[in-house]
C-alpha positions in Angstrom: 16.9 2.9 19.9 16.2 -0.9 19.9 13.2 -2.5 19.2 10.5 -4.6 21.0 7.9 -6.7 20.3 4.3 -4.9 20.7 3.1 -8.3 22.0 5.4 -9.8 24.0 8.3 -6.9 24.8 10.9 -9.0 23.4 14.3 -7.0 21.9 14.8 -9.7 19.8 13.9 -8.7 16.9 14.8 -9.4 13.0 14.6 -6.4 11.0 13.4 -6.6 7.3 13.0 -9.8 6.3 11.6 -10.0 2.8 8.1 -12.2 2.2 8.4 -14.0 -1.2 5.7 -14.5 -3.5 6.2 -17.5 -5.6 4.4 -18.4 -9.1 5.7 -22.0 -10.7 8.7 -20.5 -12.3 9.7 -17.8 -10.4 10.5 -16.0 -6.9 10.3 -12.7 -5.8 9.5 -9.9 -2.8 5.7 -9.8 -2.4 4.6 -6.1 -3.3 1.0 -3.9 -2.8 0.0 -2.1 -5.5 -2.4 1.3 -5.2 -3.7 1.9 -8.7 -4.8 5.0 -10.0 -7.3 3.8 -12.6 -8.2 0.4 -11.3 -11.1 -0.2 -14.4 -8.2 0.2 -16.7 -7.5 -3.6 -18.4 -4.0 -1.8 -18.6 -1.3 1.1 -17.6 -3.8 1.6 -14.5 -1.1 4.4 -13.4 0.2 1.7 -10.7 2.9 2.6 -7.3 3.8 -0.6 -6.0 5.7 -0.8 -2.4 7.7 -3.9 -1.4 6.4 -5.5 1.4 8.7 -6.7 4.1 8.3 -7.6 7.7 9.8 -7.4 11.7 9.7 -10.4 13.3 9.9 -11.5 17.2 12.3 -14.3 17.5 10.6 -14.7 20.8 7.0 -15.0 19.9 6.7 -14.8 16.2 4.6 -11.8 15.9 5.3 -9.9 12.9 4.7 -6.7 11.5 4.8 -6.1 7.9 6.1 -2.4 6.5 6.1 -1.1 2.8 9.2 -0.1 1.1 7.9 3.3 0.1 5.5 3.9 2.1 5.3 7.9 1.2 5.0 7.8 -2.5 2.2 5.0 -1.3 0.4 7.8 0.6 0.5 10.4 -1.9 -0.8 7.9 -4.6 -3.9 7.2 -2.3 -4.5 10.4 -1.6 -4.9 11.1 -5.4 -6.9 8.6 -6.1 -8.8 9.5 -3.2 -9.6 13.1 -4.5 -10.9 11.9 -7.7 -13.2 9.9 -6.2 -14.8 12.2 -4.2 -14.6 14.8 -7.3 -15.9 11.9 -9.3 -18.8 11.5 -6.6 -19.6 14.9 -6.4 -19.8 15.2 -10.1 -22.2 12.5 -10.5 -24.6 14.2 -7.4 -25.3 17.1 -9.1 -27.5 15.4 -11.5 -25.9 16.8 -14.3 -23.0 14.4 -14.7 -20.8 17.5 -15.6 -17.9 19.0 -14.1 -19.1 21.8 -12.2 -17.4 25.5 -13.5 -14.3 27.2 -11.9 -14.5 30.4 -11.7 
């Protein structure tokens, strides 16, 4: 199946092209990061994706795609859970875990 540009319908597309991030000494593939404890100074349990993108040759829309895009969904939906446990926690007015029985 080939490609085509959401914006423009184009088939000419190129696939994958990486997006550099660039400090003063160094290059490298620009990368996301979902963390799973963010108020951590360090080892904040972080999944990081590579981020790379599609580009129209005939418009120069783009569309950017992570490299692992499932580990990245499964990391947020952690986080996402402790938060809401975390929420719940703090709205019974007890600040305790509620029991499991």
């Amino acid at each position: 199946m080939t490609e085509t540009c959401r914006s423009c319908g184009s088939e000419r597309i190129i696939p994958s092209v990486a997006i550099l991030d660039h400090d003063y000494i160094n290059e490298r593939q620009a990368e996301i990061a979902i963390d799973s404890r963010p108020s951590f100074p360090l080892f904040k349990g972080r999944t990081v994706g590579k981020i790379s993108a599609h580009v129209c040759a005939a418009c120069g829309h783009m569309e950017l795609f992570a490299s692992n895009h499932e580990e990245l969904w499964e990391k947020h939906l952690k986080v996402s859970e402790k938060k809401e446990n975390k929420q719940k926690t703090q709205s019974d007015g007890t600040g305790r875990r509620p029991r499991v029985r």
